[in-house]
VMD Tcl script that draws the C-alpha trace (Angstrom):
set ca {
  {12.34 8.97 57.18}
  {12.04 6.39 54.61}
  {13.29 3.08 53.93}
  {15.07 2.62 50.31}
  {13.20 3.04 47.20}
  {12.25 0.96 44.49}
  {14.90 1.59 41.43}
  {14.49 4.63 39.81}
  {11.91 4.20 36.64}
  {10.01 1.61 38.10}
  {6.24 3.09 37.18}
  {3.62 1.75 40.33}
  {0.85 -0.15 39.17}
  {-1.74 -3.22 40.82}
  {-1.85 -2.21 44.25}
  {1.33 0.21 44.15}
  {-1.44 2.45 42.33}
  {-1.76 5.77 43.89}
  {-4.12 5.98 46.31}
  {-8.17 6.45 46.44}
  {-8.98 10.18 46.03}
  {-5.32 11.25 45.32}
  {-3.74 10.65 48.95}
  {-0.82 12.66 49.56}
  {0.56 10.53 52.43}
  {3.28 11.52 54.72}
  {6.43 9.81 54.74}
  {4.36 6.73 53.56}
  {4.32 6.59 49.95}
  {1.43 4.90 47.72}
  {3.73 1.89 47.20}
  {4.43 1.84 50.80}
  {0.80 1.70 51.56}
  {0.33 -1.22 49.24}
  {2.83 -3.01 51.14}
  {1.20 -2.61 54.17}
  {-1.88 -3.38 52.90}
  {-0.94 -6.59 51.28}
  {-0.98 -8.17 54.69}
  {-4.31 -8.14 54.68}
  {-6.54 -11.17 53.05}
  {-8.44 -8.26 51.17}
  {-5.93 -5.57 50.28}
  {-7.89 -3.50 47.64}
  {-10.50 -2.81 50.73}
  {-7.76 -1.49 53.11}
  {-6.62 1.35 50.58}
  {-10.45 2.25 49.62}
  {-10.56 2.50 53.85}
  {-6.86 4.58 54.29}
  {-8.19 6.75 50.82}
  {-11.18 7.57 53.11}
  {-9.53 7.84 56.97}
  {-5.66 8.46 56.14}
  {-5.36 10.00 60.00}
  {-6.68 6.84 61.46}
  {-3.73 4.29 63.36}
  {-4.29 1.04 61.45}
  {-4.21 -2.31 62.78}
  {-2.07 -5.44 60.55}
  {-1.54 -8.78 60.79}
  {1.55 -10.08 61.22}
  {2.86 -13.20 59.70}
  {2.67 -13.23 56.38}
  {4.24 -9.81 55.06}
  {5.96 -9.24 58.14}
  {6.32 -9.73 61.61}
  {6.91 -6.97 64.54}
  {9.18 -7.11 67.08}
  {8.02 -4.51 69.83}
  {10.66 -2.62 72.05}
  {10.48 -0.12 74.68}
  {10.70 2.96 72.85}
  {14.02 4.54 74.52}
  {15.85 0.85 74.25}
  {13.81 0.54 70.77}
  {15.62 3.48 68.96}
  {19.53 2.65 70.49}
  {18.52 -0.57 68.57}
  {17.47 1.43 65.39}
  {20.71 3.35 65.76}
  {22.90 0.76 66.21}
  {21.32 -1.14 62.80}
  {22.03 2.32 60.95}
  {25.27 3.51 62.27}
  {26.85 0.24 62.03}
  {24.63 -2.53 60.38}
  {22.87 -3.03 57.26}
  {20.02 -0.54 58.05}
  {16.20 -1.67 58.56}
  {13.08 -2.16 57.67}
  {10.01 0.09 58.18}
  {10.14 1.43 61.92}
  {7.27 3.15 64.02}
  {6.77 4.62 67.29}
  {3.21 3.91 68.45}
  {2.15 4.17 72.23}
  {5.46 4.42 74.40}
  {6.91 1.26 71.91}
  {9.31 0.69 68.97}
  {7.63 -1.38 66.44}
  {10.61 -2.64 64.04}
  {9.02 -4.46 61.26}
  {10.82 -7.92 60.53}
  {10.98 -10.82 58.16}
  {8.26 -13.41 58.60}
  {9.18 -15.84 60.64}
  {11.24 -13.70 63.16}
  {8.40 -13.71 65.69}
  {9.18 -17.18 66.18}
  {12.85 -17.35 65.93}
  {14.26 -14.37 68.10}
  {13.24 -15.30 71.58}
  {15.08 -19.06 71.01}
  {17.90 -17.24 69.52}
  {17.95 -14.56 72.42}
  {17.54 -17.86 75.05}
  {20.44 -19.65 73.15}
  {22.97 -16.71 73.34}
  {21.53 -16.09 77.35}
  {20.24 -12.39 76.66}
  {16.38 -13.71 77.11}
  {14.42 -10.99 78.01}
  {11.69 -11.12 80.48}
  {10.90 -10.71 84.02}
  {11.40 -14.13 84.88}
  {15.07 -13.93 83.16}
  {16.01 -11.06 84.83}
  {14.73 -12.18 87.83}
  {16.97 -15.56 87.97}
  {20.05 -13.65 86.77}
  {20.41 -11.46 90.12}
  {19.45 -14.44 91.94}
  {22.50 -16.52 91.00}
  {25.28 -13.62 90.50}
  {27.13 -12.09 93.06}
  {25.77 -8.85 94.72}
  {26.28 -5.74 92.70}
  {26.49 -7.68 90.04}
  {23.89 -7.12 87.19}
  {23.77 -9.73 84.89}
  {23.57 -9.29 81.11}
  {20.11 -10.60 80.38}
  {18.75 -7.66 82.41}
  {20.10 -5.30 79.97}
  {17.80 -6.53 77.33}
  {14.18 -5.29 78.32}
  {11.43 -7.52 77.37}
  {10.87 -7.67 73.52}
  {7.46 -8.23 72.34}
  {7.45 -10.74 69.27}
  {4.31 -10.94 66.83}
  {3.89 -13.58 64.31}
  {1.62 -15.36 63.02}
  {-1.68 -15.26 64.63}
  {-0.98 -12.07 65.85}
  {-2.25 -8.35 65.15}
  {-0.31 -4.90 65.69}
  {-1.82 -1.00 65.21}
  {0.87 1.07 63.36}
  {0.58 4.69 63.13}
  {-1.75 6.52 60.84}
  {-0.20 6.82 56.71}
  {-0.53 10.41 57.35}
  {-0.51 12.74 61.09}
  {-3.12 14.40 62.31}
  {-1.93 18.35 62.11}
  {-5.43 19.46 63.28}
  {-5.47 17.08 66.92}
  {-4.44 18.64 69.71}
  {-2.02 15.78 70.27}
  {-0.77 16.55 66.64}
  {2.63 17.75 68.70}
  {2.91 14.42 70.61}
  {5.75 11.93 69.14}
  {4.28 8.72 70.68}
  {2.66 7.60 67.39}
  {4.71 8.06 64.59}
  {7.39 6.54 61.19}
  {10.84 6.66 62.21}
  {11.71 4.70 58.85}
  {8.30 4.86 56.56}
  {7.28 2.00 53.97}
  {7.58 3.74 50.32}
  {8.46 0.61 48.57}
  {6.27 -2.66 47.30}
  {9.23 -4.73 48.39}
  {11.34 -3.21 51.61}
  {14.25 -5.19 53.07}
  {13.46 -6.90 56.24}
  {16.08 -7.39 59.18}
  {15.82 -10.74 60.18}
  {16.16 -12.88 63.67}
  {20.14 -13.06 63.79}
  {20.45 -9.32 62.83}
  {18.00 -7.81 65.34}
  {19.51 -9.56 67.73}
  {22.91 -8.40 67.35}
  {20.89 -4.76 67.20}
  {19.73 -5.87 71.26}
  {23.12 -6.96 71.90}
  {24.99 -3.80 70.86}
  {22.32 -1.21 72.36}
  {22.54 -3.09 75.06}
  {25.87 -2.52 75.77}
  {25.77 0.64 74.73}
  {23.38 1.50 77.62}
  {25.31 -0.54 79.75}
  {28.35 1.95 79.08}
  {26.58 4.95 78.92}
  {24.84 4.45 82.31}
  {28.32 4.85 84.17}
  {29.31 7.59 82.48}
  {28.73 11.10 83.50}
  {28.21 14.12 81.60}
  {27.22 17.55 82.37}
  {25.94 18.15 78.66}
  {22.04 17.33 78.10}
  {21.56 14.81 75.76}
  {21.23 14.82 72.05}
  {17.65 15.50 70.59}
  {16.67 11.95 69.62}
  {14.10 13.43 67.15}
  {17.04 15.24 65.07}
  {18.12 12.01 64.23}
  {18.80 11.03 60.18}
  {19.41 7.84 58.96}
  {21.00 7.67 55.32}
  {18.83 5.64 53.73}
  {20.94 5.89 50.45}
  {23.48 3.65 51.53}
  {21.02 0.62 53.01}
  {21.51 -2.61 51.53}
}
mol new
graphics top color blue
foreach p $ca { graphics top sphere $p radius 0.5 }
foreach p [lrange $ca 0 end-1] q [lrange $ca 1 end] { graphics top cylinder $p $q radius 0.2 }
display resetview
């Protein structure tokens, strides 16, 4: 899936160029790659590299383009649905080594946890920890139904999937290193601190709901899921 395009006509060019050796990338377009790229000091470098290993997982640093804020992957895509089915949409999204990596405005790294700590959904060990301590038994409290989100800013590094999958590995049918939401656009919209957390909130309490209710259907295939990219802000 892709995130929303740049408006119709616009003709790449600079680093929205197609790619070295004519690479047909997957889901990730040639502007998309640029993006990426440009969060790198020497961006011209990194698309010679992906022209020459488009297969390879990539690593970025975070801070400048973007930041990354890193979910468990289950608790990762209720967030992802809940910014699609009733938010504004999202940025770039990737699944990468049992996590959700939801690329976010720069600057996010920083704010969400305070935010998260203001409103009393902190996540973390610790949190949870003290929550149970001081409610009654039985009682869960909220900030255990946010899992530990990993924010990375500034200073930081992340490795994103490769632009384009490896059909010929024999782990080609594994989905733990994949786009959910691929960059094809030199300037995507990026959620920002106050928006992803409302995304936490709600798939929070989604899970919270959904884990007393029982059902004797199997659940939905997560991988079937489309998100309309037309109608993103």
């Amino acid at each position: 899936m892709s995130s929303t395009r740049n408006p119709a006509g616009s003709a790449p060019h600079g680093l929205g160029a197609p790619l070295p050796g004519g690479l047909d990338v997957s889901g990730v377009t040639s502007e998309g790659a640029a993006w990426l790229a440009s969060a790198g000091p020497y961006p011209r470098s990194t698309l010679a590299l992906w022209g020459e290993r488009p297969k390879a997982p990539v690593v970025l640093p975070c801070g400048s383009t973007f930041d990354i804020v890193s979910a468990p992957a289950l608790f990762g895509r209720r967030m992802l649905d809940r910014l699609w089915d009733e938010g504004p949409g999202s940025g770039p999204v990737a699944v990468y080594r049992g996590r959700t990596l939801l690329f976010a405005a720069p600057g996010t790294a920083q704010r969400l946890p305070s935010l998260m700590e203001w409103e009393e959904w902190g996540s973390g060990a610790a949190t949870g920890r003290a929550a149970t301590e001081r409610e009654p038994a039985g009682h869960v409290g909220r900030c255990r139904k946010v899992p530990p989100l990993l924010c990375h800013g500034t200073g930081d590094a992340v490795t994103v999937p490769a632009l384009r999958a490896d059909d010929d590995s024999p782990d080609a049918a594994r989905t733990d290193s994949r786009w959910l939401v691929a960059p094809d656009t030199r300037q995507p919209w990026l959620p920002g601190p106050e928006i992803l957390l409302w995304a936490a909130v709600r798939a929070a309490r989604a899970a919270a709901s959904a884990a007393v209710r029982i059902s004797i259907f199997p659940p939905a295939d997560q991988d079937a899921k489309v998100y309309d990219v037309s109608r993103r802000r």
